[in-house]
N, C-alpha and C positions, 0 to 999 in steps of 0.2 A: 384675669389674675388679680389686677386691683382691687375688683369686688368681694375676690374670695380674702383679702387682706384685710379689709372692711370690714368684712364679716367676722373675722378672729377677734381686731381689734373692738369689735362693738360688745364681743363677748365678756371684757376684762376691762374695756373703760368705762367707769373713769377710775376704775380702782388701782389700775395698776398704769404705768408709765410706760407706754408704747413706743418702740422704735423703728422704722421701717428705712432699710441700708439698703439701695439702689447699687450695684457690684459692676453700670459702667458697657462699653459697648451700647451706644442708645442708637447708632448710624451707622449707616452703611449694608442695611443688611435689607436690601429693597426702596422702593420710592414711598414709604411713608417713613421716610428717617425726621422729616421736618415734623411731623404731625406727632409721631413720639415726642420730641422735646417739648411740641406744644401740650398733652395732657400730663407730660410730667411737672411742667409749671405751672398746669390747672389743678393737680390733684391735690389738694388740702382738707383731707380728712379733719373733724375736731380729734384731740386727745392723740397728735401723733406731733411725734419731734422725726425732720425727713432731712436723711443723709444721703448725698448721689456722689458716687465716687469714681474716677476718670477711668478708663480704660485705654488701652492702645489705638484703639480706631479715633478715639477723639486727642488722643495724644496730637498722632497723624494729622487731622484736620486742624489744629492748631497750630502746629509747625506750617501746613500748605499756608495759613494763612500770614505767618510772620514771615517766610519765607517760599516763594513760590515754586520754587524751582527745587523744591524738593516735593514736588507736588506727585510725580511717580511709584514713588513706595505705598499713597495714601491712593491713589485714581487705581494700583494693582489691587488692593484689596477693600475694593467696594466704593471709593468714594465717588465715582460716577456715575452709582445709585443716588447717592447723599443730593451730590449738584442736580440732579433729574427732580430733585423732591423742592428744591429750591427757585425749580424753573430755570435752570444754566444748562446750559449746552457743553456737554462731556467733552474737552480735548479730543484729540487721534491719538491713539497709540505712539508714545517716544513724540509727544510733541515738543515743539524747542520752547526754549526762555520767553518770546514772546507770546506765544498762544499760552502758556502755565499763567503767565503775566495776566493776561486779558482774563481768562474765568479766576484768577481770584481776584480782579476787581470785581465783577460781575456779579459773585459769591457775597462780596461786602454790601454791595447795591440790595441783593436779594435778602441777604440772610438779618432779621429785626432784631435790633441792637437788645432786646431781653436773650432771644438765643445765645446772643455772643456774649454778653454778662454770663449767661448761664455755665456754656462752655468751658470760662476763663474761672471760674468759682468751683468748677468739681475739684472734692477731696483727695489728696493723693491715698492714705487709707485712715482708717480708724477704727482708735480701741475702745474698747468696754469691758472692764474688771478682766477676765482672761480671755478674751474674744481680740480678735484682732481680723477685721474686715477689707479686703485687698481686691482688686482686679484680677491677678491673675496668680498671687502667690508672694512667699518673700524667700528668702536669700536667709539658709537655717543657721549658718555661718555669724550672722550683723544682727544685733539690736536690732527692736522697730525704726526705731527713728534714724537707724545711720543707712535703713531700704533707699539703691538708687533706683530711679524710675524705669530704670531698666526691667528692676527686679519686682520692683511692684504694677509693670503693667504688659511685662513680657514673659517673667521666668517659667522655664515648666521643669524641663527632666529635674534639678537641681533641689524644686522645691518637692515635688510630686514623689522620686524616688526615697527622700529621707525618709528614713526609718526611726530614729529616736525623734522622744518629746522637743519641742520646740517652744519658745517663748509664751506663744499663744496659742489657743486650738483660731485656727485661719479657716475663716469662712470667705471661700473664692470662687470666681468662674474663669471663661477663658478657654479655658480646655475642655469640651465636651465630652460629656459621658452618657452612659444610656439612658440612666437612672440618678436622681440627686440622689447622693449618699453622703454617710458619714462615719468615718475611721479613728474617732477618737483622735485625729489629730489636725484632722482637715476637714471639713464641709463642702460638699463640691457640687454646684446648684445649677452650672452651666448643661444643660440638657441639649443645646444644641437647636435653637429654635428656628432659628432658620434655616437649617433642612430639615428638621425633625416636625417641624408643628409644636414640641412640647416645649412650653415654657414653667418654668418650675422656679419654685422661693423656699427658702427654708422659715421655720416658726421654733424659734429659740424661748423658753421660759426657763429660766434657771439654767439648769443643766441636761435638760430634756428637750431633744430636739425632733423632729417631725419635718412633713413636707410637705407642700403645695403644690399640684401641678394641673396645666390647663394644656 
């Protein structure tokens, strides 16, 4: 996927101002969760300005780590992929306060402090002219800026069923679909890659949108 992003961009820089929105979920989804963060902090294209924006699974692993023992909601989905990529040893199922305790010291040992910079720096979302770039969606109800993180990195029926125009056309993932599409009011690029194999990006010029998928 990267390459074929390369490839667009090589097509229009340097003339035009490149932006490439990262929509988040980078872990948990197998044992290269760590090796994702690592080429997403190698990748620096020239002629790109690069936006990576948080998702709920890294939500998750930032809460395990300020707080451990809420470490169960984040181990139920996927984060004992995540620790396997880091070299840590997955808890038992409903482990108590001290085993959550032990792998997230273990986690801090393993995990190299650019990770955890990196982590703690993703964008909650961001706009550009009437684009509005989100994790999972916003709350049709709030302004951009007054999205709680609930909304921007968990919501689905609330934002998905809306029917009228909204603030912004939102380019989201989160919720997989078969096929990346776009509805004139949403962009929805999550294809579901880890069970599908397809990972998909959208390619925004103006108001003309298109897709990528590997």
């Amino acid at each position: 996927m990267l390459s074929q992003i390369e490839t667009a961009i090589a097509a229009v820089a340097p003339f035009s101002r490149s932006i490439v929105v990262f929509s988040g979920d980078y872990i948990d989804r197998g044992r290269d969760s760590r090796r994702v963060i690592d080429l997403l902090l190698n990748w620096r294209p020239p002629h790109v300005e690069r936006h990576f924006l948080m998702g709920n699974h890294e939500q998750l692993l930032l809460q395990f780590l300020e707080d451990p023992c809420s470490g169960d909601a984040w181990l139920s989905l996927g984060g004992a992929a995540t620790l396997a990529s880091y070299g840590v040893q997955p808890p038992s199922v409903r482990s108590g306060s001290d085993a959550l305790h032990a792998v997230c010291e273990a986690l801090h040992a393993r995990m190299p402090q650019t990770h955890l910079d990196f982590l703690r720096s993703l964008e909650r979302y961001l706009a550009i002219g009437d684009f509005a770039f989100v994790h999972a969606g916003i709350d049709p109800r709030k302004t951009l800026d007054r999205q709680s993180d609930a909304d921007l990195f968990w919501i689905r029926d609330r934002f998905l069923k809306h029917k009228r125009p909204m603030s912004h056309y939102v380019v989201h993932g989160h919720t997989p679909v078969t096929t990346p599409k776009a509805d004139g009011m949403r962009i929805s690029i999550d294809s579901g890659a880890y069970a599908t194999g397809l990972l998909s990006a959208a390619r925004i010029e103006g108001v003309e949108v298109s897709f990528l998928s590997t």
